[in-house]
C-alpha positions, -999 to 999 in steps of 0.1 A, spaced: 62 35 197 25 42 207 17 25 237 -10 16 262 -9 4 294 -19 -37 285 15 -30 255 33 -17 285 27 -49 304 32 -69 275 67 -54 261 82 -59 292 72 -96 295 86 -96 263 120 -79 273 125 -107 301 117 -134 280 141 -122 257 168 -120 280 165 -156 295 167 -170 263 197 -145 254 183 -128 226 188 -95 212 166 -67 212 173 -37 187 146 -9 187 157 18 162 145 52 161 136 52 124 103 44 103 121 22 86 158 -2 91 179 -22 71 181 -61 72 195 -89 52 170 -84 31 164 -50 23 150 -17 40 113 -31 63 98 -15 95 111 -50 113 131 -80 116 139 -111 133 167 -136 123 164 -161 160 193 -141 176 177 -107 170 145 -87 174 148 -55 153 122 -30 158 118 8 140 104 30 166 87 58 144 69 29 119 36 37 129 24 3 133 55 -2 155 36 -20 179 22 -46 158 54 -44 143 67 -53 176 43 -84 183 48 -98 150 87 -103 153 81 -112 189 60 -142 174 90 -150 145 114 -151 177 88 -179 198 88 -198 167 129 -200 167 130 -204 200 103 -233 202 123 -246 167 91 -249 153 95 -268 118 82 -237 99 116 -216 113 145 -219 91 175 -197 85 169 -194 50 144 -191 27 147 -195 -11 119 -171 -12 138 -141 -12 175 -151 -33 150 -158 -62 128 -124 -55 166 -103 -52 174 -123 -89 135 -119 -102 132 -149 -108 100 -163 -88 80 -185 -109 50 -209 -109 82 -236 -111 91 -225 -74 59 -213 -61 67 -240 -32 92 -211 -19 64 -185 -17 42 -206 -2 69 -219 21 72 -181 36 32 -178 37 28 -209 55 57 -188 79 42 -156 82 4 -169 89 14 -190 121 32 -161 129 1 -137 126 -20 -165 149 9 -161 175 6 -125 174 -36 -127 174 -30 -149 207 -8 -129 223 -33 -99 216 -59 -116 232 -40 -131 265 -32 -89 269 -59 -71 254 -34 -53 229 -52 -48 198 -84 -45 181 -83 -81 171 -105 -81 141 -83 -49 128 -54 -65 134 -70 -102 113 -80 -81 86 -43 -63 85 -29 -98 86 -50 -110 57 -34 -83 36 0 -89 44 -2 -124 36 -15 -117 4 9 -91 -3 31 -123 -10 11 -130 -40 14 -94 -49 49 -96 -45 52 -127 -68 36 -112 -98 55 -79 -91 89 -95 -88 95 -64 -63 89 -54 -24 74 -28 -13 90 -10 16 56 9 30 31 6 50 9 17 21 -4 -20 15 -27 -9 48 -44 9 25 -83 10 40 -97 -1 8 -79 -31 8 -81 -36 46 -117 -30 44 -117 -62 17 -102 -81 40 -128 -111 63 -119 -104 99 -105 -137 109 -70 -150 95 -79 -169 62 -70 -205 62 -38 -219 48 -55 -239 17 -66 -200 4 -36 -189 -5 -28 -219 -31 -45 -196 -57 -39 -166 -65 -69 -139 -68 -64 -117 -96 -94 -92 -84 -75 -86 -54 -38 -81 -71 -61 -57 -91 -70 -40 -56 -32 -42 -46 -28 -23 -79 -53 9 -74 -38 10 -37 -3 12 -44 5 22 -78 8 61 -81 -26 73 -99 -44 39 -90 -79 48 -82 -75 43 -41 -36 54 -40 -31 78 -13 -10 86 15 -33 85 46 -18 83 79 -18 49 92 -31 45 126 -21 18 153 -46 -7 162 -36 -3 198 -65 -3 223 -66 25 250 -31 42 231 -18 66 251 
């Protein structure tokens, strides 16, 4: 993982609060690891924190599952062990019928994404409005997901022009009711092979100060 001095400080905060709570910590020296659910660049399940070192967003990576692991272990009501979301998206069979499930992982996802913003801010970890605007497109990579019927292992949905799209402040929960077919169309020319914005850049942390 990239780090900087303030993601130093952080991580090992992170490891002791880990440990007193007896939680796992798994960093693997991949860009990518299996879980439950398929091949991602992290994971965590409450027991575990899974982390692939060479992602290289491994850092947010890092925060992000760090932020899952304080919703388990403050039980918030949005932490479950399950989530229909992804047995109907391993069948194909997301619909409008069950759209509750989708939104149901959003709803997830975007606390997590605040935790992560305010743990960025309490240690100076990332470029904040970056990291919002990276958020923003994962969220609505859910929606992209929905209509594809299919993840997308790859950090490719950080494509710039999308990223670039994105406000630079987490969009509110009530925004992602609706689906916005200009942006799936965005998702589209970023992702699919001969879209008008596919490419393979490299993706660059949003660390401050990386070392």
């Amino acid at each position: 993982m990239n780090q900087s001095q303030s993601f130093a400080a952080f991580f090992k905060y992170a490891q002791t609060y880990l440990q007193e709570n007896k939680k796992k910590l798994q960093l693997v020296n991949a860009r990518n690891i299996n879980s439950p659910d398929g091949k991602c660049s992290g994971w965590c399940d409450g027991k575990t924190l899974a982390v692939a070192t060479k992602n290289p967003i491994a850092t947010e990576v890092f925060v992000h599952e760090f932020s899952h692991m304080n919703q388990a272990i403050e039980a918030s009501s949005l932490w479950k062990n399950n989530y229909k979301f992804w047995s109907h998206l391993k069948r194909k069979t997301l619909a409008l019928s069950n759209w509750d499930y989708v939104m149901e992982v959003i709803e997830l996802e975007r606390d997590c994404e605040m935790r992560a913003l305010k743990h960025s801010k309490k240690w100076s970890l990332f470029d904040n409005q970056l990291y919002a605007q990276r958020a923003n497109v994962y969220l609505l990579f859910y929606h992209y997901v929905f209509i594809k019927q299919k993840w997308i292992t790859s950090t490719a949905i950080y494509n710039p022009i999308l990223v670039d799209a994105m406000p630079n402040k987490i969009l509110p929960l009530d925004y992602f009711y609706k689906i916005d077919m200009n942006i799936m169309k965005l998702f589209d020319s970023c992702l699919l092979r001969g879209g008008s914005h596919y490419n393979k850049q490299p993706l660059q942390s949003a660390l401050i100060n990386a070392l």
